[in-house]
LOBA-774499 format. One record per residue (C-alpha): x, y, z. Coordinates in pm, whole numbers, padded with zeros to 5 digits, always signed. Example, Ala and Ser with C-alpha at 12.3 -4.5 7.8 and 13.67 -1.06 7.14 Angstrom:
+01230-00450+00780 +01367-00106+00714 
This chain:
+01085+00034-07113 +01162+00004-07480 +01237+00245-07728 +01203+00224-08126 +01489+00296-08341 +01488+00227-08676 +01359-00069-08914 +01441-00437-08908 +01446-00653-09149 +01084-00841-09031 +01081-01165-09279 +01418-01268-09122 +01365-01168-08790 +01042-01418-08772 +01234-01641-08972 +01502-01658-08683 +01257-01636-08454 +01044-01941-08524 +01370-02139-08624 +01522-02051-08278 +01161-02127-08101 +01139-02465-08266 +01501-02548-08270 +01635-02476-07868 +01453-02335-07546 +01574-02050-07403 +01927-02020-07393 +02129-01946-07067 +02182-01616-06968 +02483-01459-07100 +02764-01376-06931 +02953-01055-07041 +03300-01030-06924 +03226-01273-06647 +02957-01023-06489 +02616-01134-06497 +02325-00916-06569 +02506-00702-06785 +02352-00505-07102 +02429-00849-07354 +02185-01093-07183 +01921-00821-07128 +01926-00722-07432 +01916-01091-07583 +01612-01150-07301 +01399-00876-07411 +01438-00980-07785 +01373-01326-07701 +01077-01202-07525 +00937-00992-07784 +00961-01273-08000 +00681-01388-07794 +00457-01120-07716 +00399-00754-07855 +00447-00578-07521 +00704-00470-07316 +00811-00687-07088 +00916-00413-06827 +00593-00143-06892 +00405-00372-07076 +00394-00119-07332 +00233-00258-07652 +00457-00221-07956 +00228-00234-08255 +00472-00245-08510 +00761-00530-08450 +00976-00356-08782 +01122-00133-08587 +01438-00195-08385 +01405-00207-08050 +01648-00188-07745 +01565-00175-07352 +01704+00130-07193 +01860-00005-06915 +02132+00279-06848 +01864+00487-06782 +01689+00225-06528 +02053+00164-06356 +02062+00498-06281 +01701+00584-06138 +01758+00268-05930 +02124+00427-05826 +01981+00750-05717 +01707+00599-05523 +01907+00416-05298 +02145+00702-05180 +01817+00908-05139 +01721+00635-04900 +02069+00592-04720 +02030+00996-04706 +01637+00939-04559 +01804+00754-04262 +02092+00948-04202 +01876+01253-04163 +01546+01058-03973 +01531+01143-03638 +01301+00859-03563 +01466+00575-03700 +01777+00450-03630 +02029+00390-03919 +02070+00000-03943 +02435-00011-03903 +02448-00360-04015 +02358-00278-04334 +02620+00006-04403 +02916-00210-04251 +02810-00511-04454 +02836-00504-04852 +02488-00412-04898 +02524-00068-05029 +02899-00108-05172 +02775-00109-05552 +02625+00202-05467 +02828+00403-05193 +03055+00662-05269 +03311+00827-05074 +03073+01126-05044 +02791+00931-04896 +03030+00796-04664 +03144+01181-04544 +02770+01279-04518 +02681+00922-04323 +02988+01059-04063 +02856+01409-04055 +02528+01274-03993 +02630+01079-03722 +02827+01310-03589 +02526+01555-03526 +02287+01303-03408 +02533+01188-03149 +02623+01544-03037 +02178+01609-03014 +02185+01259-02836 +02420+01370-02537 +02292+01725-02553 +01895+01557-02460 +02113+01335-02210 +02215+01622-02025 +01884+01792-02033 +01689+01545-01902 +01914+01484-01653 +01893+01831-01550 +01554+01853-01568 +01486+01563-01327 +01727+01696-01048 +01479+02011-01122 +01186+01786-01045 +01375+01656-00719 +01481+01978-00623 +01145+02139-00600 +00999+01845-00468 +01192+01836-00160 +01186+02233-00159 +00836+02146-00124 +00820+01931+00129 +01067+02093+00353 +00839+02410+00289 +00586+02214+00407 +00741+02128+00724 +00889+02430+00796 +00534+02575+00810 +00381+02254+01011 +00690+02310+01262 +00588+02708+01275 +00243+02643+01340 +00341+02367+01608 +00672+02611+01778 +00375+02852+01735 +00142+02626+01977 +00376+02521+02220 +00468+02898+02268 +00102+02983+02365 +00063+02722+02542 +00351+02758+02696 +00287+03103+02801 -00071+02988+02936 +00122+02715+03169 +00410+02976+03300 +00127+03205+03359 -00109+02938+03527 +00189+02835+03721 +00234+03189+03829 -00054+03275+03980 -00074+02921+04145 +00290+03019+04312 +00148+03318+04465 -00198+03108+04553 +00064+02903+04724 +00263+03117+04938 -00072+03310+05054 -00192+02981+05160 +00118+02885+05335 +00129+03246+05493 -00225+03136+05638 -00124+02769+05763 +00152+02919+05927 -00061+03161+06147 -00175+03012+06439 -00598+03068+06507 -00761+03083+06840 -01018+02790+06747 -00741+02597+06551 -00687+02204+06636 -00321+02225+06607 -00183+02369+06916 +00088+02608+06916 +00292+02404+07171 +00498+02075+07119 +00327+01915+07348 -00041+01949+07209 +00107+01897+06853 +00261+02153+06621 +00226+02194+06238 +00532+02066+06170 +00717+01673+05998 +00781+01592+06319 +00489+01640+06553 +00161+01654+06322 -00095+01426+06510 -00467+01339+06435 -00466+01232+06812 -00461+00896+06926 -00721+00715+06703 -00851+00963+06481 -01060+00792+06167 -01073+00976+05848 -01327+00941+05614 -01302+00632+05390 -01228+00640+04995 -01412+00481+04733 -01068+00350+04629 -01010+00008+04813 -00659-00204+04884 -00509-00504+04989 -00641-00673+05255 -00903-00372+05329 -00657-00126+05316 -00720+00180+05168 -00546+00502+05017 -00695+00683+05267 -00580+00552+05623 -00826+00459+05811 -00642+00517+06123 -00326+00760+06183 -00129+00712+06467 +00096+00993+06584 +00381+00701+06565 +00316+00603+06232 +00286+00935+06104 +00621+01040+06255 +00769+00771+06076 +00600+00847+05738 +00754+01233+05805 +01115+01145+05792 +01075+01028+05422 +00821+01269+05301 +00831+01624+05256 +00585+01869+05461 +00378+02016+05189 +00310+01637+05062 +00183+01557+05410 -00014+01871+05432 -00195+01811+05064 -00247+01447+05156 -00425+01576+05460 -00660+01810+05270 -00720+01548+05057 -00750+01281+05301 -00533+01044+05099 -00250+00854+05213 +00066+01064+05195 +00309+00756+05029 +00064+00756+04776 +00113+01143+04700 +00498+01072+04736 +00475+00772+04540 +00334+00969+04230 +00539+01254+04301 +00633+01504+03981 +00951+01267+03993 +00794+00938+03892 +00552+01116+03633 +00879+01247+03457 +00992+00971+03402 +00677+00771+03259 +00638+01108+03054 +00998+01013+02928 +00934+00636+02810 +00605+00766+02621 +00715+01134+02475 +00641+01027+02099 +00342+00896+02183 +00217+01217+02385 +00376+01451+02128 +00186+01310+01828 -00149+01286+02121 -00098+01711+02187 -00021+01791+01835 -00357+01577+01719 -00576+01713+02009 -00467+02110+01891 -00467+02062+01525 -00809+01891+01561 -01000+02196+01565 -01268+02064+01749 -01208+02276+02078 -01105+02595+02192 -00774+02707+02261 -00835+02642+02637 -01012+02381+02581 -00776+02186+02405 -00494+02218+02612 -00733+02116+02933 -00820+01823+02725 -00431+01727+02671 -00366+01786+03047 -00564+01539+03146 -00446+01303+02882 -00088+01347+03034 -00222+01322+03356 -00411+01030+03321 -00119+00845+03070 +00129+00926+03408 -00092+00826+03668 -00022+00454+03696 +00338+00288+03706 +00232-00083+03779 -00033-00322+03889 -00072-00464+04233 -00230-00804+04313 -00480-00765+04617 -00611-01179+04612 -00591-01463+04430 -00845-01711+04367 -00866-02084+04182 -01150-02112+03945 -01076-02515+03906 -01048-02803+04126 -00828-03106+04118 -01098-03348+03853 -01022-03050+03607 -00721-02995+03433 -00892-02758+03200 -00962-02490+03379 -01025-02161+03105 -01218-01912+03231 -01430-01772+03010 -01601-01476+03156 -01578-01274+03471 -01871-01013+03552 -01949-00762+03863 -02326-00742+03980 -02440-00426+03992 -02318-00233+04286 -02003-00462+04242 -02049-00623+04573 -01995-00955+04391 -01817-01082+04112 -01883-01416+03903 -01672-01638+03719 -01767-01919+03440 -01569-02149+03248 -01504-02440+03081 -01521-02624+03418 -01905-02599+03357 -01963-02402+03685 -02063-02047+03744 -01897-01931+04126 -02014-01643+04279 -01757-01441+04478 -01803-01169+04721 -01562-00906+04654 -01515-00733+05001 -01466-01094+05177 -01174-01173+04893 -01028-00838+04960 -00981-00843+05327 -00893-01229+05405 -00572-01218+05480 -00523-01560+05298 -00564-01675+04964 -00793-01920+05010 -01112-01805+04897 -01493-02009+04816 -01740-01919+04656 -02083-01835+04829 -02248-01943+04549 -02205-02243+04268 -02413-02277+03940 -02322-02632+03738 -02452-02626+03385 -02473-02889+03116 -02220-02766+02840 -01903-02508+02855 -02008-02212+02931 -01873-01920+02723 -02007-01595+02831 -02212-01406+03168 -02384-01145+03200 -02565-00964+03516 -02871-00752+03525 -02827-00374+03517 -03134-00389+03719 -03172-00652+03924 -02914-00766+04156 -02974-01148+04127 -03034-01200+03815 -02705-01335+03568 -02739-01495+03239 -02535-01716+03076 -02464-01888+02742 -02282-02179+02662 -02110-02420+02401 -02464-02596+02310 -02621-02308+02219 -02801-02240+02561 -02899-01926+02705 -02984-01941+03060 -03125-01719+03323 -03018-01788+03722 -03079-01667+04020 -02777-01557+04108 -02771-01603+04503 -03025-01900+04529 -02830-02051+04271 -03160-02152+04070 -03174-02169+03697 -03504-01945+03648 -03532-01984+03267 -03345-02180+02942 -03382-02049+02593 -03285-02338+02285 -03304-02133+02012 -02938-02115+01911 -02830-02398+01633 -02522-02370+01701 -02241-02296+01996 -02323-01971+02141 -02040-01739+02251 -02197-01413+02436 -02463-01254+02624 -02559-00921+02739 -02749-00742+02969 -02914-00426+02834 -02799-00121+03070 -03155+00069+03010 -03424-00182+02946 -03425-00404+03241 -03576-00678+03014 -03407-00680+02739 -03079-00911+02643 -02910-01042+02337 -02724-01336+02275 -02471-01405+01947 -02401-01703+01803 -02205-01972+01537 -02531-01967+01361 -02451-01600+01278 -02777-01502+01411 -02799-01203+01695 -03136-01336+01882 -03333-01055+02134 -03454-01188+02446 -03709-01086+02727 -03693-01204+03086 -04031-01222+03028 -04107-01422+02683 -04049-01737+02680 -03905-01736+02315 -03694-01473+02127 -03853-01157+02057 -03667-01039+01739 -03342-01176+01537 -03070-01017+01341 -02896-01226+01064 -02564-01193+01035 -02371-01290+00729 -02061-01518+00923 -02052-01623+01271 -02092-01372+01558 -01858-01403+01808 -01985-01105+02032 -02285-00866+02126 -02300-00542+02376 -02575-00281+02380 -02500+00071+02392 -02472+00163+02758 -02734+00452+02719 -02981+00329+02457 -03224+00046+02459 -03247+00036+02107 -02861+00005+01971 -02621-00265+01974 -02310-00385+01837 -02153-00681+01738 -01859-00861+01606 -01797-01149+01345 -01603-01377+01184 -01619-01126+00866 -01364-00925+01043 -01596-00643+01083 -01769-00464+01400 -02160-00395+01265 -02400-00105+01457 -02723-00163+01514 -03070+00009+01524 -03327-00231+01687 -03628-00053+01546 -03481-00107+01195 -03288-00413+01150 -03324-00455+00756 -02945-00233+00691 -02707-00171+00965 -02610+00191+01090 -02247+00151+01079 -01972-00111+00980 -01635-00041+01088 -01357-00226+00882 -01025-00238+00948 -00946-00589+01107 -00768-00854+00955 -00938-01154+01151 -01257-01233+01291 -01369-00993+01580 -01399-01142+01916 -01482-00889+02117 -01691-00513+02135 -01682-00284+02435 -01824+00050+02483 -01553+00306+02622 -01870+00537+02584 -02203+00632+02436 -02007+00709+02137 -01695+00527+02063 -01629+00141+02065 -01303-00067+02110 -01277-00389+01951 -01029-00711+01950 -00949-00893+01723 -00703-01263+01605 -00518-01017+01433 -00341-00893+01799 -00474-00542+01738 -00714-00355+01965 -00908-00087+01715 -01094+00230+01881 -01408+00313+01646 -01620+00658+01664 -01981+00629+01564 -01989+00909+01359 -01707+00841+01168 -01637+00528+00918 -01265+00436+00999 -01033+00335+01308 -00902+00629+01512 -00680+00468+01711 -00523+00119+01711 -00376-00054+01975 -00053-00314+01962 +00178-00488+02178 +00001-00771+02324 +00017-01141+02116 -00366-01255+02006 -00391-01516+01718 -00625-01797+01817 -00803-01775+02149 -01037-01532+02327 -00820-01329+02520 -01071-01066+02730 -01162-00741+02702 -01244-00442+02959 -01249-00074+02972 -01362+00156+03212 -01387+00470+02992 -01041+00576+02987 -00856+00264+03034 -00880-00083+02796 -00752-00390+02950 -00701-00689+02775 -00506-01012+02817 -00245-01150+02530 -00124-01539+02434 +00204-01484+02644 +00025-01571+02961 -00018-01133+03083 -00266-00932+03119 -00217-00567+02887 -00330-00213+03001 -00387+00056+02758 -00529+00424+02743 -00704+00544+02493 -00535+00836+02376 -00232+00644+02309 -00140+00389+02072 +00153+00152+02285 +00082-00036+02597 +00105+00161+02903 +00174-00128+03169 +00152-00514+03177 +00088-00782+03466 +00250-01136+03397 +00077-01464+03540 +00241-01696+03705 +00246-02075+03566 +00135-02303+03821 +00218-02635+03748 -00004-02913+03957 +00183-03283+04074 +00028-03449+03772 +00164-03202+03496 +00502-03117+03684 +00707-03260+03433 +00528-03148+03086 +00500-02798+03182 +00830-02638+03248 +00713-02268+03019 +00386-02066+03000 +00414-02049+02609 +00060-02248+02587 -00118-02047+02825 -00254-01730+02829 -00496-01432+02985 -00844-01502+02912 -01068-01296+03044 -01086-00956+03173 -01311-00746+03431 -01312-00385+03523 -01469-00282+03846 -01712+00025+03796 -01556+00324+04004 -01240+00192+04079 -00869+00152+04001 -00920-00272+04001 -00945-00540+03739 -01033-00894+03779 -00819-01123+03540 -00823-01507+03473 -00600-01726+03262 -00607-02036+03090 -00499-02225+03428 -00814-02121+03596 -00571-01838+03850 -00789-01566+03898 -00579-01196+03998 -00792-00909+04166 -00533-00635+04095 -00529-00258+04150 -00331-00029+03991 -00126+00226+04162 
């Protein structure tokens, strides 16, 4: 900015001008009592500039006439450039969004300019925003122990009202049970009242020496047989005793209380039996299991599938059947191998259809046909087959005829699926279809016909005992591992594979599967149906999974047995799900219930060749599994080729 005031004298002023121009360059600046930038070399820079040009050489204002004096104004500049910085200094003290730059006020920045004021109104400043700073601290503190308070108000409100509507179930039920147990008290004691009352056409004479109805003298007579049980034991032996003898029954009454002896002879079962599963022993298994069977009752009311009745009848005999069984019982043992073997896995074990006879294949190459009431009543353990299949390759899977009694089919490591007769010990038919190793075979339960095979080739092929070639293929998308129809359709299957997944099948439309259950973490090696409408699976993973065919998740998983690498077995006979595990045992589970409810550990046998590079089982284990239809016994093998028919009791 420049400002005219008055007139120069212009001839000398060019004069100068051009003398100084031609004479010198610009001169240094000026220094005016040793400060630099002071008002003397401004003032000497904008006359030497205007010397060169007519405008301003701060506004580039054009001065038209040069006569007149003129003098930069830069008081007025020093000023507006004063007051502008406090105004700034003042801008930050007051922003709430920036942060003063504190490096800048403690450093000499701002001394030319600071005054004491601006130093009172910087403390003040700073003062305020540090009293607002703690002030928000506190708040938000506050405010998120307000947010945790009424969060966990929440959630104990929550579970106050899940506990009322649980103390209010047990209370009903309870009520139902004390009632129940009432009137059964007083059904009881009339009952007694009436086995206590002698009758003229009674079989227990009133007289001690005809037998009275008491622990001491209750007699059958000398050899009276009671009806026999479907339920069989060791060595022929039954629950039910064949034969009582007064004797032996006196001897059973001196342990056992009356009323056991009296229900056991209603129900024509053996009374240790009754004592041995006494209310006693079912406390006690109750005890080891109560979190399980808690979270089973709470799940079975809360489902709302059932009535009030019904649900509780439906958790009774979940209880029931949890407590029924306290251990397993071997009843035989058989050898699957021979002495030129000393691999002796067995692969498969399958009853026949009435389960008269059982088979066994393995790795030996040989299918042996056992006869199930001949193993159970030798009185030795030496036991042969009446019946021995050889076949080319390993043989992985069996499977017997729904239908007809002789007929078993087999797969094997080549990719062979084979059709015997079972008690002529005649191979009958061989299907080649398979690329690749073939791992199971089954039997459908309604189409006497009908069979499916699964295979490396990831291919589920359909077979007829009557075609000569597969009738119809599924494609799977990794390798199947195994196959099993649904026990009351001809038209449904299911499978497992290496995709970790357990895929449902219609037969009459095999483009798109009707359900895939996912939930493993390894490749499925074995389906089962517990019924027409749920499925249990195994898996590498060491989990058992229950599925439901109506809905798309797991309801129920299953741990506690050790499965990473081998096929381990798999059996169920509707309630129960047996499987074996990599520490050389065999695992029993029920379905309700999530942990293992009893386990049977194999023995290592160790042969005069191996005796010194065996001393543990940690290499072997349980590999397959066989329930017998209608009965309390299982048929397990292990990777040693021992065979256990076991019962449980």
């Amino acid at each position: 900015m420049a400002t005219s005031l008055g007139m120069r004298n212009g001839s000398n002023g060019n004069n100068n001008g051009n003398n100084r121009r031609l004479s010198r360059k610009r001169p240094l600046t000026p220094i005016d009592d040793g400060i630099s930038d002071t008002y003397n070399d401004r003032n000497n820079d904008y006359i030497w500039s205007l010397d060169e040009s007519s405008k301003c050489p701060k506004c580039n204002f054009i001065i038209a006439d040069k006569s007149d004096p003129i003098f930069p104004n830069i008081t007025l500049n020093e000023l507006i450039i004063k007051h502008r910085r406090r105004l700034d200094i003042a801008n930050k003290c007051e922003s709430s969004n920036n942060r003063l730059d504190v490096a800048d006020i403690l450093s000499n920045k701002y001394d030319d300019d600071m005054i004491l004021a601006d130093i009172n109104f910087l403390l003040e400043s700073l003062s305020e925003k540090k009293q607002q700073l703690e002030l928000n601290s506190k708040s938000n503190r506050l405010q998120l122990l307000k947010e945790f308070l009424l969060q966990s108000k929440k959630n104990k409100e929550e579970q106050l009202n899940d506990l009322k509507i649980k103390l209010d179930l047990l209370t009903n039920d309870l009520q139902v049970v004390e009632e129940n147990l009432v009137k059964f008290s007083t059904t009881s004691s009339a009952t007694n009242g009436s086995i206590g009352t002698p009758k003229a056409n009674s079989n227990v004479s009133s007289t001690p020496d005809e037998g009275a109805s008491t622990s001491e003298n209750i007699e059958f007579g000398e050899e009276a047989d009671l009806p026999l049980q479907k339920q069989d034991g060791f060595n022929g032996s039954k629950y039910v005793y064949t034969t009582f003898k007064s004797q032996q029954l006196r001897d059973i009454t001196l342990n056992i209380d009356v009323s056991v002896i009296l229900i056991s002879i209603l129900l024509q079962v053996n009374p240790r039996y009754l004592a041995s599963h006494s209310i006693t022993e079912r406390r006690k298994r109750l005890s080891i299991h109560y979190e399980d069977l808690e979270d089973c009752y709470f799940t079975i009311k809360q489902s709302g599938h059932a009535s009030k009745n019904d649900s509780l009848e439906s958790f009774t005999e979940h209880l029931s059947k949890f407590t029924r069984f306290d251990r397993f019982r071997a009843l035989a043992t058989l050898n699957y191998g021979d002495l030129y073997n000393h691999s002796s896995i067995v692969s498969s074990i399958e009853f026949d259809r009435d389960c008269d006879y059982f088979a066994i294949a393995g790795v030996t190459k040989k299918i042996k046909i056992f006869e199930y009431g001949s193993i159970i009543r030798d009185a030795v353990d030496i036991h042969y087959p009446i019946t021995e299949m050889t076949c080319s390759s390993k043989i992985s899977c069996i499977s017997w005829s729904a239908y007809h009694k002789e007929v078993l089919a087999s797969s094997d490591y080549e990719g062979t699926v084979a059709l015997w007769d079972a008690f002529n010990g005649i191979k009958t038919r061989c299907f080649q279809e398979h690329e690749k190793r073939c791992w199971c075979v089954d039997f459908n339960k309604v189409d006497p016909k009908l069979f499916a095979s699964g295979s490396d080739d990831a291919k589920v092929k359909l077979w007829s005992t009557n075609s000569e070639h597969s009738i119809a293929s599924l494609e799977a998308k990794a390798n199947v591992c195994c196959v099993k129809f649904n026990p009351v359709s001809r038209y449904h299957l299911a499978f497992g594979s290496a995709d970790h997944c357990v895929h449902y099948y219609d037969l009459r439309n095999t483009s798109k599967s009707l359900a895939d259950f996912k939930g493993h973490r390894k490749a499925v090696s074995y389906t089962n149906f517990v019924n027409e409408n749920e499925i249990v699976s195994a898996s590498t993973d060491s989990q058992l999974k229950l599925w439901d065919l109506d809905t798309p998740y797991c309801t129920r998983t299953f741990r506690g047995h050790s499965n990473e690498k081998n096929f381990v077995g798999l059996a169920t006979d509707g309630d129960y799900i047996a499987c074996g595990s990599e520490n050389n045992s065999l695992y029993l589970f029920y379905k309700g219930l999530s942990k293992q409810l009893l386990s049977f550990k194999f023995d290592v046998v160790r042969s005069i060749f191996d005796k010194d590079s065996r001393d543990d089982d940690s290499n072997e284990f349980v590999s397959a599994v066989c329930w017998k239809k209608g009965a309390n016994v299982l048929v397990a093998a292990n990777s040693q080729g021992t065979i256990k028919v076991l019962e449980l009791v």
